[in-house]
BALOBA-1460 file (C-alpha; in Angstrom, 3 decimals):
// residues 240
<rec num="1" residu="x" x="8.604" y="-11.979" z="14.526"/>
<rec num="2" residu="x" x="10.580" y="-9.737" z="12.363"/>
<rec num="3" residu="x" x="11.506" y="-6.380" z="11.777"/>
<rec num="4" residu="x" x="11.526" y="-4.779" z="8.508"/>
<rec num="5" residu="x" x="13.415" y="-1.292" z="7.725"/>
<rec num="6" residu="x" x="11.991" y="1.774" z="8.890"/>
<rec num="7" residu="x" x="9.794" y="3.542" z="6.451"/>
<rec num="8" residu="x" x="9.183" y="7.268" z="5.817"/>
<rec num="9" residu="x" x="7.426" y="9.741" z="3.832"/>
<rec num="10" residu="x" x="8.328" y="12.599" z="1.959"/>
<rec num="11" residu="x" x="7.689" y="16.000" z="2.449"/>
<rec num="12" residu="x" x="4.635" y="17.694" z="0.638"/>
<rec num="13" residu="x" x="5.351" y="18.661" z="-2.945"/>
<rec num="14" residu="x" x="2.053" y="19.602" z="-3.783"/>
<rec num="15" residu="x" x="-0.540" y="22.751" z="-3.193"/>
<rec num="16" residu="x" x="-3.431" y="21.549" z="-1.303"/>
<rec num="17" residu="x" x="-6.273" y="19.543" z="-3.303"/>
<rec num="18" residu="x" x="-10.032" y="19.971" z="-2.119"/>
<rec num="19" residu="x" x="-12.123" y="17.058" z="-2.180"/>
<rec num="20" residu="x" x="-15.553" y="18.168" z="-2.593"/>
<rec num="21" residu="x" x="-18.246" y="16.378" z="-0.047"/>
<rec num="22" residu="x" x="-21.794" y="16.731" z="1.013"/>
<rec num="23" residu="x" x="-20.870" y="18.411" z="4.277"/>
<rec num="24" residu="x" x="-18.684" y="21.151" z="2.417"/>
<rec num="25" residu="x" x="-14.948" y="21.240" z="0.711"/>
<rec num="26" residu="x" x="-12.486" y="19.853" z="2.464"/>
<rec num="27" residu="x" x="-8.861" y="20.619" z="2.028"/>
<rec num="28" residu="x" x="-6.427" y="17.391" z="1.232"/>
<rec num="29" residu="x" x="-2.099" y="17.260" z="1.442"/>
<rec num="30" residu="x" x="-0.336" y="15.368" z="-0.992"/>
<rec num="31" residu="x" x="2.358" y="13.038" z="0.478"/>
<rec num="32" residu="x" x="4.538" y="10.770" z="-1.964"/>
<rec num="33" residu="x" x="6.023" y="7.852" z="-1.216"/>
<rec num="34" residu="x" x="7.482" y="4.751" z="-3.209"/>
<rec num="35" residu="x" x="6.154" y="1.764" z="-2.763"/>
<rec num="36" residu="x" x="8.418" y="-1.278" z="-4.584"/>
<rec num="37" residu="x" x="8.781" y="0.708" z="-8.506"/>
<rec num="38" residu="x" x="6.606" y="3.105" z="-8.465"/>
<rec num="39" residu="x" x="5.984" y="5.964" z="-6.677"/>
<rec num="40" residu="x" x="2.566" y="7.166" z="-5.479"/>
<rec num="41" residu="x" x="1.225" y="10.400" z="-4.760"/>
<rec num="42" residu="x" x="-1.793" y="9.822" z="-1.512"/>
<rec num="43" residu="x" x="-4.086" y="12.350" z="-1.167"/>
<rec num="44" residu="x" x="-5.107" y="12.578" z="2.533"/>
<rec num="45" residu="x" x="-6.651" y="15.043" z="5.463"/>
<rec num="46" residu="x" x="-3.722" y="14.466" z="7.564"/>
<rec num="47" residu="x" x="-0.918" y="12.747" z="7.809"/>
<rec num="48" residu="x" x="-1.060" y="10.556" z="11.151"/>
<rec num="49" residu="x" x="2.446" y="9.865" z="11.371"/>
<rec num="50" residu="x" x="3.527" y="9.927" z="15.389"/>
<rec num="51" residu="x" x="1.818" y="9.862" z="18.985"/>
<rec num="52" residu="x" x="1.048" y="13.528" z="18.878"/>
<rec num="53" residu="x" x="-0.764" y="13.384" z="15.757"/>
<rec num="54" residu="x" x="-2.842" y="10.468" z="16.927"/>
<rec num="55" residu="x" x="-3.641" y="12.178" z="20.062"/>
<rec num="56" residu="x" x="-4.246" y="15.846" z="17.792"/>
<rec num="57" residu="x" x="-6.870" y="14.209" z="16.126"/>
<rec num="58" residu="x" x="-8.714" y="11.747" z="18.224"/>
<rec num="59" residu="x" x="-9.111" y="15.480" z="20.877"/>
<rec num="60" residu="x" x="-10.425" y="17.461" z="17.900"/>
<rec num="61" residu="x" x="-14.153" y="16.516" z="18.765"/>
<rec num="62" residu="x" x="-15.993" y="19.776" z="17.030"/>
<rec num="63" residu="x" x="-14.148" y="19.684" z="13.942"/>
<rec num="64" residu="x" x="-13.321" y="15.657" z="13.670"/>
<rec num="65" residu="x" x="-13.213" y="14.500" z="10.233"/>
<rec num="66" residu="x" x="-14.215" y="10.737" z="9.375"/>
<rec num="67" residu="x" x="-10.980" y="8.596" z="10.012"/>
<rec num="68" residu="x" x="-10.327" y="7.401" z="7.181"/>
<rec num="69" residu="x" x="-9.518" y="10.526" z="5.385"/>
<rec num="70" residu="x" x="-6.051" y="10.831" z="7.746"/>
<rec num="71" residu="x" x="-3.340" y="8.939" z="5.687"/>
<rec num="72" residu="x" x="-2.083" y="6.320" z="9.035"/>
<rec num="73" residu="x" x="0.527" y="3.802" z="9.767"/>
<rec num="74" residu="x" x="-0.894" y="1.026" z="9.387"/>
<rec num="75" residu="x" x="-1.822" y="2.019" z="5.918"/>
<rec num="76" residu="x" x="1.798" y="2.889" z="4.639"/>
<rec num="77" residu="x" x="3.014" y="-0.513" z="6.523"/>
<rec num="78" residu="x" x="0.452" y="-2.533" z="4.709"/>
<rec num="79" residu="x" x="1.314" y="-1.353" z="1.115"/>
<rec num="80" residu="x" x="5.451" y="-2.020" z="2.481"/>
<rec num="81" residu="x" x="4.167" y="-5.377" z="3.463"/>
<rec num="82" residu="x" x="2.288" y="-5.976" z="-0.057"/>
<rec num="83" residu="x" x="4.992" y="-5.129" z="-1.921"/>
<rec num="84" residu="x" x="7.232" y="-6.933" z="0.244"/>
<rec num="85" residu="x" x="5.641" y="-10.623" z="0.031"/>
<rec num="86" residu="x" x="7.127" y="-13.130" z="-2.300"/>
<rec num="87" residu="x" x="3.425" y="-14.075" z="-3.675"/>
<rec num="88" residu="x" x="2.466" y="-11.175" z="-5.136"/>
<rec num="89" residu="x" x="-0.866" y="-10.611" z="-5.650"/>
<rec num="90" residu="x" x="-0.941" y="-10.317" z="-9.836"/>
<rec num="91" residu="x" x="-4.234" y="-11.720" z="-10.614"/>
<rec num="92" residu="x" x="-5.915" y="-11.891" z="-7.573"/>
<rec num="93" residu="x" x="-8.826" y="-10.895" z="-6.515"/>
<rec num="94" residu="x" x="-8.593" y="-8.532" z="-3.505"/>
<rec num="95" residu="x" x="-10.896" y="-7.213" z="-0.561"/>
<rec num="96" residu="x" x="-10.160" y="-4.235" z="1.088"/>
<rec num="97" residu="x" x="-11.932" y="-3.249" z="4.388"/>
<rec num="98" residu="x" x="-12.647" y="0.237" z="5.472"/>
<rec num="99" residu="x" x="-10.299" y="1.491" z="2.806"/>
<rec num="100" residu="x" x="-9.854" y="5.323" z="3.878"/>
<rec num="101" residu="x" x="-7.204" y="6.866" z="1.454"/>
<rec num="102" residu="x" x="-6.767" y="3.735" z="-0.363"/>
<rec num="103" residu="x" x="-3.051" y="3.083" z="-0.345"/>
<rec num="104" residu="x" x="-3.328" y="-0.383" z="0.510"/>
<rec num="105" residu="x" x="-5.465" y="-1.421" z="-2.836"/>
<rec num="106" residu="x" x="-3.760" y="0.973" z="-4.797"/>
<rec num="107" residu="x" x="-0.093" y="-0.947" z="-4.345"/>
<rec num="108" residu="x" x="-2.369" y="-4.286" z="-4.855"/>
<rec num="109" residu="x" x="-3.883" y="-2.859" z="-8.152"/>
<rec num="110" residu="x" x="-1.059" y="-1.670" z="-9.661"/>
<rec num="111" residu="x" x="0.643" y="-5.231" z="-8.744"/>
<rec num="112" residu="x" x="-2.182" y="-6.902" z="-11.144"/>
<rec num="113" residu="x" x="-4.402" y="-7.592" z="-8.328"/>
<rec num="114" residu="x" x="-8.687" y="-6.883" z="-8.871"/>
<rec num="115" residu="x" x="-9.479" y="-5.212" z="-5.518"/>
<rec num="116" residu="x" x="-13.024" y="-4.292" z="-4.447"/>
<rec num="117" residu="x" x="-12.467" y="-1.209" z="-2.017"/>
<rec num="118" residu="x" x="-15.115" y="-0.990" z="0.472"/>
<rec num="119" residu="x" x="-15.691" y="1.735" z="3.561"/>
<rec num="120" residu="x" x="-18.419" y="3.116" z="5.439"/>
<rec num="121" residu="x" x="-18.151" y="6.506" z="4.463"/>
<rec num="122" residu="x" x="-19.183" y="7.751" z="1.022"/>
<rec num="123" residu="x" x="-15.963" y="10.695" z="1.595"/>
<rec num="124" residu="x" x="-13.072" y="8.092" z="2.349"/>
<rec num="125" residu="x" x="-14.514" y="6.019" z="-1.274"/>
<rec num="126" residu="x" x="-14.644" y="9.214" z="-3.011"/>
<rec num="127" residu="x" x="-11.360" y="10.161" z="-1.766"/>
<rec num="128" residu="x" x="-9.797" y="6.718" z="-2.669"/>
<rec num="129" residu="x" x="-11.326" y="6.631" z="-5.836"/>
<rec num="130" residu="x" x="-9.683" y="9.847" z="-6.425"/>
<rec num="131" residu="x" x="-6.244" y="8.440" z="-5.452"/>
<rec num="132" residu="x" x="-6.902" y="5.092" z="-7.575"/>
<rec num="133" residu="x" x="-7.177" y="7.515" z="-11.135"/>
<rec num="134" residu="x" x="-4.246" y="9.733" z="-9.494"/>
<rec num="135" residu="x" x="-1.994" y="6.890" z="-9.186"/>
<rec num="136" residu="x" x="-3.504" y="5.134" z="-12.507"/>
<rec num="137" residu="x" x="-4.776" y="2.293" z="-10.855"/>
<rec num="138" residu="x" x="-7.095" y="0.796" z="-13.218"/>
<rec num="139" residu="x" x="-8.925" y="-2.194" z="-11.706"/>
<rec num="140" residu="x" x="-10.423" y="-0.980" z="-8.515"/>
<rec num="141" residu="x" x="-13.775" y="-1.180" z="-7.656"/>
<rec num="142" residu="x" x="-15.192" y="0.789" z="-4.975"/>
<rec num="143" residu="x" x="-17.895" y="0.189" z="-2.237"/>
<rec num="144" residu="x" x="-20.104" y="1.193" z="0.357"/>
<rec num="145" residu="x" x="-19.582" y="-1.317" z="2.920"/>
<rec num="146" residu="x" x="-21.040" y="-1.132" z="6.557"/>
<rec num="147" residu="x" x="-19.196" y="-4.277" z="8.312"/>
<rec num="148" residu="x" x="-22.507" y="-4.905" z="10.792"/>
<rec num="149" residu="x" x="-24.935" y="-5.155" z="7.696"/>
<rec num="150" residu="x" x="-22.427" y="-7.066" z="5.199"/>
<rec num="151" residu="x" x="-24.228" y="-8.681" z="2.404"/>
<rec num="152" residu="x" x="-20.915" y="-9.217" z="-0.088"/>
<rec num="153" residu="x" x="-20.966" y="-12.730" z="-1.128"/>
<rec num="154" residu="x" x="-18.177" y="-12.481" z="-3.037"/>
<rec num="155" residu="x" x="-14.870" y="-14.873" z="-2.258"/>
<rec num="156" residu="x" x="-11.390" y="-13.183" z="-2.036"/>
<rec num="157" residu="x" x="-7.992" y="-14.303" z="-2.401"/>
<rec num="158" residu="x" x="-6.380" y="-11.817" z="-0.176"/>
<rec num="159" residu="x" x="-8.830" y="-9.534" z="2.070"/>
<rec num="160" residu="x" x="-6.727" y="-6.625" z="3.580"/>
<rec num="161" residu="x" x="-7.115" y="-4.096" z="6.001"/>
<rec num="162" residu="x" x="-5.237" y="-1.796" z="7.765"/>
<rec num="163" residu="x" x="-5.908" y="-0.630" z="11.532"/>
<rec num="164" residu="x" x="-9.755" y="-1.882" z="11.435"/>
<rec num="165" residu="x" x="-9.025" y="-3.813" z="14.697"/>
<rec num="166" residu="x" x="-9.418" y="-0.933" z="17.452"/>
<rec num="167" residu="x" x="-13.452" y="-1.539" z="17.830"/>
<rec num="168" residu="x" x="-14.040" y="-4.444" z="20.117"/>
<rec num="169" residu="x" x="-17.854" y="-4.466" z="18.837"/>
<rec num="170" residu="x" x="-16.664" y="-4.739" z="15.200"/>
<rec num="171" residu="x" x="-14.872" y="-8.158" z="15.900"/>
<rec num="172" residu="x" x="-17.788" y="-10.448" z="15.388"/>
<rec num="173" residu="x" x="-18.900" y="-8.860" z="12.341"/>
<rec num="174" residu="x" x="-14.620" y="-8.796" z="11.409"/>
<rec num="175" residu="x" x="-15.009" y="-12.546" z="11.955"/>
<rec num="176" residu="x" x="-18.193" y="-13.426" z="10.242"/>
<rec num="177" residu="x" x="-16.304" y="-11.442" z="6.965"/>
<rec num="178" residu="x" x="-13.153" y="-13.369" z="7.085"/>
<rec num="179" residu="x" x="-15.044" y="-16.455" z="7.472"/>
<rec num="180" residu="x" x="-17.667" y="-16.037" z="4.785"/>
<rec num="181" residu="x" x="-15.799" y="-14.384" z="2.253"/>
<rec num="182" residu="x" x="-12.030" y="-15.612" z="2.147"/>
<rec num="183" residu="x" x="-11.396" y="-18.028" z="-0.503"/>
<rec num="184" residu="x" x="-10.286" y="-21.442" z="0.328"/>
<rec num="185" residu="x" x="-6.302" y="-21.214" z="0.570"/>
<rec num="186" residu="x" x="-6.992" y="-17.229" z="0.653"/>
<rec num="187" residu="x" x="-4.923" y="-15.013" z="3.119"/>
<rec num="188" residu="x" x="-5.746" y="-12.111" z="5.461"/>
<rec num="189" residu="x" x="-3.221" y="-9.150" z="5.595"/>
<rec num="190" residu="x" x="-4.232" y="-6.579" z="8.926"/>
<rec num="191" residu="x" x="-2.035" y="-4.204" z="9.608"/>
<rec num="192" residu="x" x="-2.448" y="-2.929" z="13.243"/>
<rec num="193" residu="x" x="0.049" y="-0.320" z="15.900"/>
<rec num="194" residu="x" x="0.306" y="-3.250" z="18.414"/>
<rec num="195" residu="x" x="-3.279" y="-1.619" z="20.057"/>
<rec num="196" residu="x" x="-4.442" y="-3.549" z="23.066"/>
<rec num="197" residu="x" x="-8.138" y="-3.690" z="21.616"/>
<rec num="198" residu="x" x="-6.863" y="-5.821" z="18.422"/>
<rec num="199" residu="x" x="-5.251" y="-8.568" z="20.231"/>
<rec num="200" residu="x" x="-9.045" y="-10.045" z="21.377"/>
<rec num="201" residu="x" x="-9.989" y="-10.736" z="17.951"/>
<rec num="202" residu="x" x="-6.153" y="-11.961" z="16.815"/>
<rec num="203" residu="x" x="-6.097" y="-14.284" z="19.352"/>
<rec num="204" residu="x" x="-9.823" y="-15.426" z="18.995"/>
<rec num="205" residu="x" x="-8.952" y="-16.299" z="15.784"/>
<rec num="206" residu="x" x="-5.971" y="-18.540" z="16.305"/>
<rec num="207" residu="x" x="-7.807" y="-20.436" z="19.569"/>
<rec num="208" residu="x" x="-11.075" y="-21.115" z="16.739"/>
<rec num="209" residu="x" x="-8.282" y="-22.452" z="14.357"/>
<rec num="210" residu="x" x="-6.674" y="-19.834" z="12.101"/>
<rec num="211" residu="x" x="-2.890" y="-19.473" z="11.590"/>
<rec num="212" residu="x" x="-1.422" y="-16.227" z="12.596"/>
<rec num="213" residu="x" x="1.780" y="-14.678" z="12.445"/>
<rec num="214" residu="x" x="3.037" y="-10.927" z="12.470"/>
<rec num="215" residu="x" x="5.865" y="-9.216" z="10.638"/>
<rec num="216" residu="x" x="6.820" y="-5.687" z="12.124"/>
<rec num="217" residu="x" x="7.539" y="-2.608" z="10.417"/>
<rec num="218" residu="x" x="8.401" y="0.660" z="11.571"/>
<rec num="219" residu="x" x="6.458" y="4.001" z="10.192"/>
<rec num="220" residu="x" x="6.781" y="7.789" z="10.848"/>
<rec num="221" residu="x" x="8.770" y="11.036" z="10.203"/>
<rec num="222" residu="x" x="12.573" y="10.319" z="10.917"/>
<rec num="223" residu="x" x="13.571" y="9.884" z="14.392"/>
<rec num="224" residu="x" x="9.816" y="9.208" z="15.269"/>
<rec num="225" residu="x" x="9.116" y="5.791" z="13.499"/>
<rec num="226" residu="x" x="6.672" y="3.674" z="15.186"/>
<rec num="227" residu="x" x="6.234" y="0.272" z="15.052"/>
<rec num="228" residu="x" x="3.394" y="-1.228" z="13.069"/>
<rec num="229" residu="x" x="2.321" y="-4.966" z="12.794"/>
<rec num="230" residu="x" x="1.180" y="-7.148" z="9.862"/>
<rec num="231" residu="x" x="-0.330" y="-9.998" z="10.873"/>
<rec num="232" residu="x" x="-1.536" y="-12.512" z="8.003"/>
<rec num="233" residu="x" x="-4.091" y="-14.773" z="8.668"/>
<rec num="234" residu="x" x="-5.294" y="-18.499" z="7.185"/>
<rec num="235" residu="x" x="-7.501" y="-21.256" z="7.768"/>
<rec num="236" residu="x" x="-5.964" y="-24.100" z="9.202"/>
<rec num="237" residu="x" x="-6.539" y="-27.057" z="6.299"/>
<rec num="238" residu="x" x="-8.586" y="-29.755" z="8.037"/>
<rec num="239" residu="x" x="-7.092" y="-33.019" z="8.361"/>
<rec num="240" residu="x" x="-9.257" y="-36.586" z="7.744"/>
Protein backbone atom coordinates (compact mmCIF):
# COMPACT_ATOMS: atom_id res chain seq x y z
CA UNK A 1 0.00 0.00 0.00
CA UNK A 2 1.33 3.40 -0.55
CA UNK A 3 1.41 6.70 0.71
CA UNK A 4 0.98 9.69 -1.32
CA UNK A 5 1.95 13.41 -0.06
CA UNK A 6 -0.15 15.07 2.31
CA UNK A 7 -2.75 17.30 0.85
CA UNK A 8 -4.26 20.60 2.08
CA UNK A 9 -6.60 23.28 1.41
CA UNK A 10 -6.45 26.81 1.30
CA UNK A 11 -7.88 29.26 3.34
CA UNK A 12 -11.29 30.93 2.29
CA UNK A 13 -10.90 33.70 -0.24
CA UNK A 14 -14.34 34.19 -0.85
CA UNK A 15 -17.61 35.96 0.95
CA UNK A 16 -20.08 33.37 1.67
CA UNK A 17 -22.40 32.08 -1.35
CA UNK A 18 -26.12 31.02 -0.51
CA UNK A 19 -27.45 28.17 -2.23
CA UNK A 20 -31.05 28.56 -2.40
CA UNK A 21 -33.18 25.19 -1.37
CA UNK A 22 -36.69 24.17 -0.66
CA UNK A 23 -36.14 24.12 3.09
CA UNK A 24 -34.71 27.83 3.07
CA UNK A 25 -31.14 29.58 2.04
CA UNK A 26 -28.39 28.07 3.12
CA UNK A 27 -25.06 29.72 3.51
CA UNK A 28 -21.94 27.96 1.48
CA UNK A 29 -17.70 28.69 2.06
CA UNK A 30 -15.58 28.73 -0.79
CA UNK A 31 -12.38 26.62 -0.39
CA UNK A 32 -9.76 26.44 -3.39
CA UNK A 33 -7.60 23.95 -4.03
CA UNK A 34 -5.48 22.69 -7.13
CA UNK A 35 -6.03 19.68 -8.36
CA UNK A 36 -3.14 18.56 -11.20
CA UNK A 37 -3.34 22.28 -13.56
CA UNK A 38 -6.03 23.78 -12.57
CA UNK A 39 -7.29 25.13 -9.68
CA UNK A 40 -10.87 24.78 -8.41
CA UNK A 41 -12.94 26.83 -6.33
CA UNK A 42 -15.67 24.04 -4.14
CA UNK A 43 -18.50 25.48 -2.83
CA UNK A 44 -19.47 23.57 0.36
CA UNK A 45 -21.50 23.81 3.95
CA UNK A 46 -18.48 22.91 5.78
CA UNK A 47 -15.34 21.96 5.44
CA UNK A 48 -14.89 18.41 7.22
CA UNK A 49 -11.31 18.48 7.44
CA UNK A 50 -10.20 16.74 11.05
CA UNK A 51 -11.77 14.49 13.94
CA UNK A 52 -13.41 17.44 15.58
CA UNK A 53 -15.19 18.50 12.63
CA UNK A 54 -16.48 15.02 11.97
CA UNK A 55 -17.61 14.69 15.44
CA UNK A 56 -19.13 18.77 15.23
CA UNK A 57 -21.31 17.67 12.71
CA UNK A 58 -22.46 14.16 13.10
CA UNK A 59 -23.70 15.84 17.19
CA UNK A 60 -25.51 18.72 15.47
CA UNK A 61 -28.88 16.68 15.35
CA UNK A 62 -31.49 19.87 15.27
CA UNK A 63 -29.73 21.76 12.76
CA UNK A 64 -27.96 18.72 10.62
CA UNK A 65 -27.65 19.52 7.10
CA UNK A 66 -27.73 16.59 4.39
CA UNK A 67 -24.06 15.19 4.22
CA UNK A 68 -23.19 15.76 1.26
CA UNK A 69 -23.20 19.46 1.34
CA UNK A 70 -19.86 19.27 3.89
CA UNK A 71 -16.81 19.33 1.47
CA UNK A 72 -14.90 15.72 3.19
CA UNK A 73 -11.74 13.82 2.85
CA UNK A 74 -12.46 11.38 1.00
CA UNK A 75 -13.66 13.77 -1.60
CA UNK A 76 -10.39 15.93 -1.89
CA UNK A 77 -8.35 12.40 -1.82
CA UNK A 78 -10.38 11.07 -4.65
CA UNK A 79 -9.90 14.06 -7.08
CA UNK A 80 -5.70 13.72 -5.79
CA UNK A 81 -6.11 10.14 -6.74
CA UNK A 82 -7.86 11.01 -10.27
CA UNK A 83 -5.48 13.25 -11.17
CA UNK A 84 -2.83 11.14 -9.96
CA UNK A 85 -3.48 7.82 -12.14
CA UNK A 86 -1.48 7.23 -15.24
CA UNK A 87 -4.87 6.33 -17.28
CA UNK A 88 -6.53 9.28 -17.21
CA UNK A 89 -9.91 9.29 -17.73
CA UNK A 90 -10.14 11.63 -21.20
CA UNK A 91 -13.01 10.14 -22.91
CA UNK A 92 -14.54 8.09 -20.55
CA UNK A 93 -17.58 7.75 -19.45
CA UNK A 94 -17.87 8.25 -15.66
CA UNK A 95 -20.36 7.36 -12.72
CA UNK A 96 -20.34 9.17 -9.74
CA UNK A 97 -22.23 7.94 -6.60
CA UNK A 98 -23.74 10.14 -4.01
CA UNK A 99 -21.82 13.05 -5.44
CA UNK A 100 -22.29 15.80 -2.57
CA UNK A 101 -20.14 18.90 -3.62
CA UNK A 102 -19.00 17.30 -6.69
CA UNK A 103 -15.24 17.55 -6.60
CA UNK A 104 -14.65 14.17 -7.61
CA UNK A 105 -16.54 14.53 -11.24
CA UNK A 106 -15.50 17.89 -11.56
CA UNK A 107 -11.47 16.86 -11.73
CA UNK A 108 -12.88 13.83 -14.07
CA UNK A 109 -14.76 16.36 -16.36
CA UNK A 110 -12.34 18.73 -16.78
CA UNK A 111 -9.81 15.67 -17.57
CA UNK A 112 -12.19 14.87 -20.77
CA UNK A 113 -14.12 12.39 -18.91
CA UNK A 114 -18.46 12.32 -19.49
CA UNK A 115 -19.57 11.85 -15.85
CA UNK A 116 -23.21 11.30 -14.85
CA UNK A 117 -23.37 12.76 -11.17
CA UNK A 118 -25.94 11.11 -9.19
CA UNK A 119 -27.10 11.70 -5.24
CA UNK A 120 -30.04 11.31 -3.23
CA UNK A 121 -30.62 14.69 -2.36
CA UNK A 122 -31.99 17.24 -4.82
CA UNK A 123 -29.56 20.11 -2.53
CA UNK A 124 -26.12 18.19 -2.86
CA UNK A 125 -27.08 17.98 -7.16
CA UNK A 126 -28.02 21.49 -7.09
CA UNK A 127 -25.03 22.37 -5.20
CA UNK A 128 -22.70 20.29 -7.52
CA UNK A 129 -24.23 21.49 -10.46
CA UNK A 130 -23.42 24.83 -9.20
CA UNK A 131 -19.73 23.91 -8.69
CA UNK A 132 -19.60 22.05 -12.25
CA UNK A 133 -20.52 25.81 -14.15
CA UNK A 134 -18.18 27.47 -11.33
CA UNK A 135 -15.30 25.43 -12.23
CA UNK A 136 -16.41 25.32 -16.12
CA UNK A 137 -16.92 21.84 -16.24
CA UNK A 138 -18.86 21.28 -19.26
CA UNK A 139 -19.88 17.62 -19.63
CA UNK A 140 -21.57 16.69 -16.44
CA UNK A 141 -24.75 15.36 -16.15
CA UNK A 142 -26.55 15.33 -13.02
CA UNK A 143 -28.98 12.86 -11.24
CA UNK A 144 -31.31 11.90 -8.74
CA UNK A 145 -30.15 8.63 -7.72
CA UNK A 146 -31.54 6.62 -4.64
CA UNK A 147 -28.95 3.51 -4.49
CA UNK A 148 -31.97 1.01 -3.01
CA UNK A 149 -34.32 1.84 -6.07
CA UNK A 150 -31.47 2.05 -8.90
CA UNK A 151 -32.89 1.73 -12.30
CA UNK A 152 -29.59 3.26 -14.36
CA UNK A 153 -28.81 0.85 -17.00
CA UNK A 154 -26.20 2.63 -18.23
CA UNK A 155 -22.40 0.96 -18.39
CA UNK A 156 -19.43 3.02 -17.00
CA UNK A 157 -15.87 3.01 -17.51
CA UNK A 158 -14.86 4.31 -14.19
CA UNK A 159 -17.75 4.54 -11.38
CA UNK A 160 -16.38 6.66 -8.41
CA UNK A 161 -17.32 7.47 -5.11
CA UNK A 162 -16.02 8.90 -2.26
CA UNK A 163 -16.88 7.82 1.50
CA UNK A 164 -20.31 5.99 0.39
CA UNK A 165 -19.07 2.89 2.32
CA UNK A 166 -20.10 3.81 6.08
CA UNK A 167 -23.86 2.23 5.68
CA UNK A 168 -23.68 -1.48 6.15
CA UNK A 169 -27.40 -1.68 4.63
CA UNK A 170 -26.25 0.19 1.49
CA UNK A 171 -23.67 -2.62 0.59
CA UNK A 172 -25.96 -4.91 -1.29
CA UNK A 173 -27.48 -2.29 -3.25
CA UNK A 174 -23.36 -0.83 -3.57
CA UNK A 175 -22.82 -4.32 -5.00
CA UNK A 176 -25.73 -4.88 -7.25
CA UNK A 177 -24.44 -1.16 -8.89
CA UNK A 178 -20.92 -2.14 -9.41
CA UNK A 179 -22.00 -5.32 -10.80
CA UNK A 180 -24.70 -4.18 -13.19
CA UNK A 181 -23.33 -1.12 -14.36
CA UNK A 182 -19.38 -1.27 -14.66
CA UNK A 183 -18.24 -1.80 -18.07
CA UNK A 184 -16.32 -4.83 -18.93
CA UNK A 185 -12.50 -3.90 -18.19
CA UNK A 186 -14.13 -0.76 -16.21
CA UNK A 187 -12.61 0.29 -12.77
CA UNK A 188 -14.07 1.35 -9.40
CA UNK A 189 -12.33 4.30 -7.55
CA UNK A 190 -13.87 4.54 -3.52
CA UNK A 191 -12.30 6.66 -1.52
CA UNK A 192 -12.93 5.79 2.20
CA UNK A 193 -11.09 7.17 6.05
CA UNK A 194 -10.08 3.51 6.79
CA UNK A 195 -13.92 3.26 8.64
CA UNK A 196 -14.53 -0.13 10.16
CA UNK A 197 -18.11 -0.32 8.44
CA UNK A 198 -16.42 -0.20 4.77
CA UNK A 199 -14.15 -3.06 5.14
CA UNK A 200 -17.46 -5.70 4.99
CA UNK A 201 -18.27 -4.75 1.60
CA UNK A 202 -14.28 -4.36 0.42
CA UNK A 203 -13.61 -7.57 1.46
CA UNK A 204 -16.96 -9.15 0.19
CA UNK A 205 -15.96 -8.07 -2.91
CA UNK A 206 -12.52 -9.55 -3.26
CA UNK A 207 -13.78 -13.19 -1.58
CA UNK A 208 -16.84 -13.03 -4.70
CA UNK A 209 -13.86 -12.34 -7.12
CA UNK A 210 -12.97 -8.66 -7.60
CA UNK A 211 -9.40 -7.27 -7.46
CA UNK A 212 -8.74 -4.75 -4.83
CA UNK A 213 -6.01 -2.69 -3.85
CA UNK A 214 -5.69 0.71 -1.84
CA UNK A 215 -3.40 3.68 -2.28
CA UNK A 216 -3.30 6.08 0.85
CA UNK A 217 -3.38 9.67 0.98
CA UNK A 218 -3.31 12.00 3.69
CA UNK A 219 -6.03 15.06 3.95
CA UNK A 220 -6.62 17.96 6.42
CA UNK A 221 -5.48 21.43 7.68
CA UNK A 222 -1.61 21.30 8.35
CA UNK A 223 -0.46 19.40 11.23
CA UNK A 224 -3.93 17.57 11.26
CA UNK A 225 -3.82 15.46 7.97
CA UNK A 226 -5.64 12.31 8.11
CA UNK A 227 -5.25 9.44 6.27
CA UNK A 228 -7.68 8.57 3.51
CA UNK A 229 -7.82 5.36 1.31
CA UNK A 230 -8.46 4.77 -2.42
CA UNK A 231 -9.22 1.55 -3.12
CA UNK A 232 -9.84 0.64 -6.96
CA UNK A 233 -11.76 -2.13 -7.78
CA UNK A 234 -12.05 -4.76 -11.03
CA UNK A 235 -13.52 -7.83 -12.13
CA UNK A 236 -11.31 -10.60 -12.14
CA UNK A 237 -11.21 -11.72 -16.16
CA UNK A 238 -12.51 -15.30 -16.22
CA UNK A 239 -10.27 -17.86 -17.40
CA UNK A 240 -11.52 -21.00 -19.92
Amino acid sequence: MSEKPSQTLSPPTDPPTVLHTTAGDVALHEYRATFGAHAYRILHTGAVLTFLDEQILLSERETRLPYGLALWPGAIALAHEIVARPDAPRGLRVLELGAGTGLPGIVAAKLGAHVVQTDKQQAALSLGRLNAERNGARIVEHRLGDWAAWDEANRYDWIIGSDILYAAAMHPHLTRIFESNLAPGGRVLLSDPFRRASFALLESLEAAGWNVSVGRWRVGVEGEESPVGVYELSQRALTL
